[in-house]
PALUMKOL-843835 format. One record per residue (C-alpha): x, y, z. Coordinates in pm, 1 decimal. Each point is the difference from the previous one (the first is absolute). Layout:
// PALUMKOL-843835
{site {X, Y, Z}}
...
// end
This chain:
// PALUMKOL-843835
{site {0.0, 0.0, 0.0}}
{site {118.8, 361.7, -85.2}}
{site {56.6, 232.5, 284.8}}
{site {-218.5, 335.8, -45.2}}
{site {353.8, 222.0, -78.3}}
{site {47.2, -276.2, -305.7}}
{site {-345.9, 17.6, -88.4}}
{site {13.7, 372.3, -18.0}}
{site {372.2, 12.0, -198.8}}
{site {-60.8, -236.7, -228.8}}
{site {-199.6, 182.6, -258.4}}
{site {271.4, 317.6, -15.9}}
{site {241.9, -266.8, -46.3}}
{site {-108.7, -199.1, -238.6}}
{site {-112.7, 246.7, -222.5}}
{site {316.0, 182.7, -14.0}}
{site {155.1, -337.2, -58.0}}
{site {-232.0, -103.3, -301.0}}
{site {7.6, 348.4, -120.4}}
{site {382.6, 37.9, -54.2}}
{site {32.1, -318.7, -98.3}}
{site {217.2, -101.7, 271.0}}
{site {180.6, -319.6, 74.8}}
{site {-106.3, -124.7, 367.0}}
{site {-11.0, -204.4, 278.0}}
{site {-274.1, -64.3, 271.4}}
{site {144.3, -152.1, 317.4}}
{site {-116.8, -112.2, 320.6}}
{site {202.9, 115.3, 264.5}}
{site {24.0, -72.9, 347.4}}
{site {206.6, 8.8, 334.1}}
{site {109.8, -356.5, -108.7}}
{site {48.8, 23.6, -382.6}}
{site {352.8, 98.4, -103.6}}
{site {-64.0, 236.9, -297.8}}
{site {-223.6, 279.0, 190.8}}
{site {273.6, -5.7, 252.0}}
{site {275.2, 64.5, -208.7}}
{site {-185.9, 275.7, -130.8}}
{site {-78.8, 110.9, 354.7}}
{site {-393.6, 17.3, -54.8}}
{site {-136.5, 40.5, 354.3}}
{site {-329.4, 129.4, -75.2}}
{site {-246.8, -163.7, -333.9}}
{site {-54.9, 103.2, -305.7}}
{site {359.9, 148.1, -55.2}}
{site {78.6, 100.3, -326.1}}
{site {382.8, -59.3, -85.5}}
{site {99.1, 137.5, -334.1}}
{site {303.1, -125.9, -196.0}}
{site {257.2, 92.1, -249.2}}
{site {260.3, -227.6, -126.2}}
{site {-54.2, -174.0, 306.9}}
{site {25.7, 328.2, 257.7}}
{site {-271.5, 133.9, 196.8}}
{site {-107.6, 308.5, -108.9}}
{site {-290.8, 103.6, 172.6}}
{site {-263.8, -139.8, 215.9}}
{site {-376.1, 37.2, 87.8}}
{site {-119.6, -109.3, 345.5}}
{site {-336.4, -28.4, 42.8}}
{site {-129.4, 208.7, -261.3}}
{site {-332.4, 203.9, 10.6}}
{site {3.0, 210.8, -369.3}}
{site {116.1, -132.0, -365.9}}
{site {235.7, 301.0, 22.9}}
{site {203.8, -124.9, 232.6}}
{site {16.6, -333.5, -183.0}}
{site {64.8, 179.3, -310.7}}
{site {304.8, 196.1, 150.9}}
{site {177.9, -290.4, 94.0}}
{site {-26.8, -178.8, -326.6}}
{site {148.6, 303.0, -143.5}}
{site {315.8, -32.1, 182.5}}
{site {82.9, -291.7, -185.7}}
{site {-77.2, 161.9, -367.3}}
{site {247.3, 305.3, 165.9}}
// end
């Protein structure tokens, strides 16, 4: 089940996803699961935007499609 934070993210993000045409990944992450830790996600949905394998921005919890949007712009930057 989605928590309400997810539920309220999701739409921003995927549209901004499908819209650009990006390349992505959806993963669970979780005080036990490797991956969100070595990204340091403490608090879901977190946003972590790559370029040539390099964080360049990140979205926690977002509330508008702007703030989605500004993130994925740091990796077209």
């Amino acid at each position: 089940s989605w928590r309400p934070h997810c539920l309220c993210a999701h739409p921003f993000i995927s549209h901004a996803l499908i819209d650009q045409g990006i390349a992505h990944s959806e993963v669970e992450a979780g005080p036990d699961l490797r991956l969100g830790r070595s990204y340091k996600v403490k608090l879901w949905p977190t946003l972590v935007v790559l370029k040539n394998g390099q964080e360049v921005a990140r979205v926690v919890r977002p509330t508008t499609q702007a703030e989605v949007d500004e993130a994925l712009r740091a990796a077209q930057g």
